[in-house]
VOGU-3710 file (C-alpha; in Angstrom, 3 decimals, decimal comma):
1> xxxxxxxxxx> 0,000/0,000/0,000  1,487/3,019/-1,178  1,755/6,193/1,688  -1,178/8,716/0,932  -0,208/12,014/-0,967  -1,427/13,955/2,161  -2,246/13,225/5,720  -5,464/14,496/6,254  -6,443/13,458/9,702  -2,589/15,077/10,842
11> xxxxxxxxxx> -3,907/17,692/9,030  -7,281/18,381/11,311  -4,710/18,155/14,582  -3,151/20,488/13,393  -5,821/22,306/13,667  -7,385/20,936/16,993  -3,902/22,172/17,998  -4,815/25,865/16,680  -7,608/26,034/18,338  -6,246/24,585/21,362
21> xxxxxxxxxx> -3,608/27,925/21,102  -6,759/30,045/20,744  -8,357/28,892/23,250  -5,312/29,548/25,795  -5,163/33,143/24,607  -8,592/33,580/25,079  -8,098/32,151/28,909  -5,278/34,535/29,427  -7,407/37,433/28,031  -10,604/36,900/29,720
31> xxxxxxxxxx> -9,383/35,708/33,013  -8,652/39,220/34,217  -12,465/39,625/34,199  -12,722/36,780/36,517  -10,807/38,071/39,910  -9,220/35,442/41,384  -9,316/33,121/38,804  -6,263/30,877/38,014  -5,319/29,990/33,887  -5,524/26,422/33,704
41> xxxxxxxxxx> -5,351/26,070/30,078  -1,754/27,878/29,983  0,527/24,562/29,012  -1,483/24,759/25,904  1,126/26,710/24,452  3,205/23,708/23,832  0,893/22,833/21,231  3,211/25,065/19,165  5,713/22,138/19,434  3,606/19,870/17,970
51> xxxxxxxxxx> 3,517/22,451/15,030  6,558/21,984/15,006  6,893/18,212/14,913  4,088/17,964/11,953  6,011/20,409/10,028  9,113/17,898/9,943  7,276/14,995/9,316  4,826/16,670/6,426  7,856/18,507/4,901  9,802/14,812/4,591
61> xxxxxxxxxx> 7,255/13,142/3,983  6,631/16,208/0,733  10,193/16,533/-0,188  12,621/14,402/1,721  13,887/13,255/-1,565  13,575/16,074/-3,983  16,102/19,134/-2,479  18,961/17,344/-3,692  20,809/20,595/-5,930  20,864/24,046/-5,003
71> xxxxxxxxxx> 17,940/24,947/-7,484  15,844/21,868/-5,646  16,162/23,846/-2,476  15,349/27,161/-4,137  12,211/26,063/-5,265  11,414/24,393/-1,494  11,873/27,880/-0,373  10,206/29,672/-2,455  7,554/26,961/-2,042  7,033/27,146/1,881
81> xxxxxxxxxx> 7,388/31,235/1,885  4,961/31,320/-0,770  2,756/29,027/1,464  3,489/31,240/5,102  4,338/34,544/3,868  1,411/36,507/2,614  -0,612/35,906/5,119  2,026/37,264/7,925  2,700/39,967/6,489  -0,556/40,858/6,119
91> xxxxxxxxxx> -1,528/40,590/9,520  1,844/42,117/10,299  1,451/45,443/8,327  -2,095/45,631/10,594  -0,177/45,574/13,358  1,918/48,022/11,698  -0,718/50,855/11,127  -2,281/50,098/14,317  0,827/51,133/15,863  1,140/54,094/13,582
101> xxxxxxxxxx> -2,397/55,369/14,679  -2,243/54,340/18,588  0,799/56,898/18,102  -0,718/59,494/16,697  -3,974/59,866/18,997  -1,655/59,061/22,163  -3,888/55,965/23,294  -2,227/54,169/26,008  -1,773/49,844/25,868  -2,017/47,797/29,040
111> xxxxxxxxxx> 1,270/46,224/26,850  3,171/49,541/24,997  5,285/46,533/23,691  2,882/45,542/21,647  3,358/48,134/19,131  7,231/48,720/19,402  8,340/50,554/15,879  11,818/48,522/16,819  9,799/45,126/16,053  8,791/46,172/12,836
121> xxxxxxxxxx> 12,122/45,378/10,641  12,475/42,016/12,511  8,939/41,093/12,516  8,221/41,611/9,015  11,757/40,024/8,350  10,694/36,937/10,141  13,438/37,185/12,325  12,204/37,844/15,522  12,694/33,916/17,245  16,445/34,345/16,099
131> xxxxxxxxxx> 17,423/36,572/19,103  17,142/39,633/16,962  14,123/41,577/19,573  14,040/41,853/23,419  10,216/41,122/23,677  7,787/39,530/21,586  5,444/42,173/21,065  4,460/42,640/17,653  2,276/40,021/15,727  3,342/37,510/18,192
141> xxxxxxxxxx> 2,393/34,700/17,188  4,342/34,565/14,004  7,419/34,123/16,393  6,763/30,207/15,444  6,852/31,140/11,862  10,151/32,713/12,509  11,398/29,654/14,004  9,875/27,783/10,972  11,964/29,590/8,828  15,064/28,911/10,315
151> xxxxxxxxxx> 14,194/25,297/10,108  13,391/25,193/6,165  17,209/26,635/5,701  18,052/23,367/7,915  16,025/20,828/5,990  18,551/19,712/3,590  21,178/19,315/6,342  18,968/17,545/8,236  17,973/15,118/4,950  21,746/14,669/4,654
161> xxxxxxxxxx> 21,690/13,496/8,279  18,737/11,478/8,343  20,640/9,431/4,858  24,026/9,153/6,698  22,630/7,997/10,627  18,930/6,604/9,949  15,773/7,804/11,573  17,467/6,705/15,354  20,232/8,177/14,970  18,543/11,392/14,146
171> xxxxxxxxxx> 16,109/11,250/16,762  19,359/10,822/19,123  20,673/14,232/17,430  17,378/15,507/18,596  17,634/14,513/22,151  21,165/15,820/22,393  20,341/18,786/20,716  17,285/19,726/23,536  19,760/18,725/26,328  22,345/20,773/25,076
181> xxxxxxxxxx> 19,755/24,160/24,910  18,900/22,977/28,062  22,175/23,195/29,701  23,164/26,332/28,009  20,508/28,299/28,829  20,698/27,403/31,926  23,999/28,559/32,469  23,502/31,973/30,577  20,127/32,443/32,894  17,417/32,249/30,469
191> xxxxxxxxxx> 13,998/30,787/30,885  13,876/27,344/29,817  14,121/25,905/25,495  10,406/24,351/26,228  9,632/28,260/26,862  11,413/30,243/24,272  10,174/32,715/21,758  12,252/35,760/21,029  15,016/34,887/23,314  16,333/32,137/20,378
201> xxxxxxxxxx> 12,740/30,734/19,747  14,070/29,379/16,505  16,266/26,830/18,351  13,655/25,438/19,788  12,064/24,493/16,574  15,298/22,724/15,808  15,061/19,246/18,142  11,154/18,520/17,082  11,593/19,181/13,543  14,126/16,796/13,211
211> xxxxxxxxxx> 12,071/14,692/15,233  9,359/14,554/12,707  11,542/14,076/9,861  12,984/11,585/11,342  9,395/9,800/11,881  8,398/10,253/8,413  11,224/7,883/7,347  10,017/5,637/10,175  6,413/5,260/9,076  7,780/4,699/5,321
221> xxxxxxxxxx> 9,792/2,259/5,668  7,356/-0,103/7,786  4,841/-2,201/6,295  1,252/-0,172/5,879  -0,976/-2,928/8,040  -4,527/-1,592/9,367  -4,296/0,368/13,082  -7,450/1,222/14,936  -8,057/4,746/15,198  -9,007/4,191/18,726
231> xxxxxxxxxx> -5,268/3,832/20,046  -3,759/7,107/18,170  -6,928/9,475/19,350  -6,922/7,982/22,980  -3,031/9,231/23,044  -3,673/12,787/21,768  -6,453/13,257/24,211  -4,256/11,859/26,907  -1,642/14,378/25,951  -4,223/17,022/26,212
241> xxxxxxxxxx> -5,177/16,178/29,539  -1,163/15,381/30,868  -0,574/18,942/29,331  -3,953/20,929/31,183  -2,722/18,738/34,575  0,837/20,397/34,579  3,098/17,594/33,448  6,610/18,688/32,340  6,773/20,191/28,996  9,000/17,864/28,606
251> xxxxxxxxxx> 7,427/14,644/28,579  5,035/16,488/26,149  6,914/17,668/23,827  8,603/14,008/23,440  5,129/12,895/23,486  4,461/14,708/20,148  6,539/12,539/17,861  4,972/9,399/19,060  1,763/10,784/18,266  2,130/12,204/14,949
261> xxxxxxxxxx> 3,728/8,372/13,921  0,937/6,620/15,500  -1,404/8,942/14,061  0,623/8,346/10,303  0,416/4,671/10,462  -3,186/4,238/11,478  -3,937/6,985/8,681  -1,621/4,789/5,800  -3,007/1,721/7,237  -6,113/2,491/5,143
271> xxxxxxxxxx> -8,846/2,266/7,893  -11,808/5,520/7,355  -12,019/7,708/10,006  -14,339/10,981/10,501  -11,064/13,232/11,046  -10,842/12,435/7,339  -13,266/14,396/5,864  -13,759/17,088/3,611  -14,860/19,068/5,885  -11,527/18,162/8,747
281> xxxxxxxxxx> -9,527/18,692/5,297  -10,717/22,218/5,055  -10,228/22,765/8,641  -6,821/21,357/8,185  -6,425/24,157/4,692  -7,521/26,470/7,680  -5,102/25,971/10,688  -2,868/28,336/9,642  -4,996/30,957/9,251  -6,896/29,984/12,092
291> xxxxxxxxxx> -3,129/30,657/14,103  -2,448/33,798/12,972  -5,893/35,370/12,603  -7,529/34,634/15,957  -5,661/37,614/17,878  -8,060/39,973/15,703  -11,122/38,412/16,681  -9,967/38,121/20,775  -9,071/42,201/20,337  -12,735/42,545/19,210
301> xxxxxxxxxx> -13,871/40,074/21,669  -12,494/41,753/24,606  -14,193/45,286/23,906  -17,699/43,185/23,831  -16,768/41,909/27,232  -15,976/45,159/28,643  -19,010/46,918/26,817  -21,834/44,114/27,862  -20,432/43,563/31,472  -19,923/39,663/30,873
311> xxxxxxxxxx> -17,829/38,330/34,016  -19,898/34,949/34,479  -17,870/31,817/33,364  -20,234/30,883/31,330  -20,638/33,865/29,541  -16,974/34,122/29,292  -16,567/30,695/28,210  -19,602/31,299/25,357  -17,434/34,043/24,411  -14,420/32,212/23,742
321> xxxxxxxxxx> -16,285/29,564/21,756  -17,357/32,488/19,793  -14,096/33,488/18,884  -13,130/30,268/17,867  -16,226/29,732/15,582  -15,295/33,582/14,124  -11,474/33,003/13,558  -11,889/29,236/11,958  -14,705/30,945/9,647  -12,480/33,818/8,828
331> xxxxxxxxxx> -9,564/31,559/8,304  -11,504/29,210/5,719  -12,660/32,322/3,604  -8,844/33,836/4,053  -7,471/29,923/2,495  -10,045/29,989/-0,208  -10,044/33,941/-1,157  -6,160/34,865/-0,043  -3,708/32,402/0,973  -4,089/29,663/-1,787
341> xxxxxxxxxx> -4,190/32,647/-4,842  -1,436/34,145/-3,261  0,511/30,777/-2,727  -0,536/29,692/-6,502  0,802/33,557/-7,938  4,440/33,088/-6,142  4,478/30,171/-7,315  4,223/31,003/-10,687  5,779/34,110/-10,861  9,449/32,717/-9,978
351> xxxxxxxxxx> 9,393/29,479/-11,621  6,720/29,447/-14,243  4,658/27,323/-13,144  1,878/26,750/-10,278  3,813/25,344/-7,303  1,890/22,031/-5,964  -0,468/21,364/-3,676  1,066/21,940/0,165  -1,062/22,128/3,370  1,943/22,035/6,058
361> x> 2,766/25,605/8,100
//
């Protein structure tokens, strides 16, 4: 049985893991209106590793043996910034005249950061994981972009590796490579890899990207037998729960490989499952958008909360499943209407020719 030319059901976690983010940002910005109340849903934030992790394993399982010259990896490039670009910048440049005007009428931010003109240059750069800013600020999200970036000039290094050391040997790499950010910054006094955004973010990419690379080769070289779906959904949602309890990021984060392989074989193995469908495939199309948009919606979000008085938990929790029904309908329309013409024109207009299909962020 041959592997499937795209993984939709790793495609809709990916963007259960979106919304998982989105709903963590809309803890930490409505829990203020609840005094007292403690963010439970704050480990959610590792999700971003799992990002990670997918993006190594899709991008393998994609390309793995196509960059071979340096033309090969030119088009990759070109390929994946076609794919994340547009979007980020767009959302970036709103930042960007947000800034401008919260300047000019003198309005004051709970964060000033937020809108630092020093971010702008890095941020629209997509350099602001690679030590390059002294707070997030700006667009923050796309810090994970920056670090995805950072990886893509990696991959063929890392293909070189996984052909010279096979898939354990590169998932060894991995481990040393975590314990090594671990004990350096450590001894510099920074906050922990598992933690990391502007201060080096893209390292941290660098460990579970390799990680899913080296599971792609993994779950192509076994033999494609059936796997019930039961055993690879049971571990995500125990991850969910391990993460929401306060386990060590981590066991997580080492969690995340397994899960994206299990997850591969059952979805190779050829057995249906509901996470398959068109419409989880357009949620999966969606993800990214889904990522980068939602910030807009929460901003909106939290001048309804202040305007309409809502401080129950259940209003506050009906609010934040609004926001997450808004930002995954805006980020459908912005797939469909924005991100795959823009994708399909850069494309095009370097090489001459529509670049394929891609789904991974």
């Amino acid at each position: 049985m041959s592997e499937p030319r795209r993984y939709v059901v790793l495609d809709t976690y990916r963007y259960i893991a979106a919304a998982g983010v989105v709903m963590y940002h809309n803890e930490a910005n409505f829990a203020p209106f609840l005094p007292g109340y403690v963010e439970r849903l704050e480990r959610l934030t590792h999700l971003v590793d799992f990002f990670f992790v997918l993006s190594g394993f899709v991008l393998m399982h994609t390309y793995g043996s196509s960059v071979r010259t340096w033309g090969d990896f030119g088009r990759f490039m070109q390929k994946r910034l076609a794919r994340v670009y547009p979007l980020h910048f767009v959302t970036t440049m709103i930042f960007i005249v947000a800034a401008a005007a919260i300047a000019l009428t003198g309005f004051q931010l709970r964060d000033p950061g937020a809108t630092d003109p020093a971010l702008f240059a890095p941020t629209l750069l997509l350099l602001q994981a690679w030590g390059t800013t002294s707070h997030p600020g700006l667009n923050f999200p796309s810090w994970s972009i920056s670090a995805e970036l950072f990886v893509y000039l990696l991959f063929p290094l890392f293909a070189m590796l996984l052909g010279r050391v096979r898939p354990l040997g590169a998932l060894l790499v991995a481990v040393a490579i975590a314990l090594a950010m671990d004990f350096v910054r450590t001894s510099l006094g920074l906050r922990s890899w598992t933690m990391a955004t502007h201060d080096y973010g893209m390292l941290r990419a660098v460990p579970t990207f390799l990680s899913g690379m080296a599971v792609s080769v993994i779950v192509r070289n076994l033999p494609a037998r059936p796997v019930s779906w039961r055993g690879p959904h049971l571990f995500m949602a125990a991850i969910f729960l391990l993460m929401i309890s306060g386990v060590r990021a981590e066991f997580i984060i080492a969690a995340f490989p397994v899960a994206v392989g299990y997850i591969a074989l059952a979805e190779r193995g050829g057995d249906p499952s509901r996470l398959a469908s068109p419409l989880c495939a357009r949620l999966g199309d969606a993800s990214y958008g889904v990522y980068l948009l939602h910030m807009f919606v929460q901003i909106a979000a939290v001048q309804v909360v202040k305007k309409f008085g809502l401080t129950t938990p259940a209003e506050l929790v009906g609010m934040s499943i609004a926001v997450l029904i808004v930002t995954t309908v805006l980020a459908m329309l912005s797939f469909v209407l924005f991100e795959n013409p823009a994708r399909r024109f850069f494309g095009r207009t370097f090489f001459g020719k529509t670049a394929a299909p891609e789904r991974a962020t």
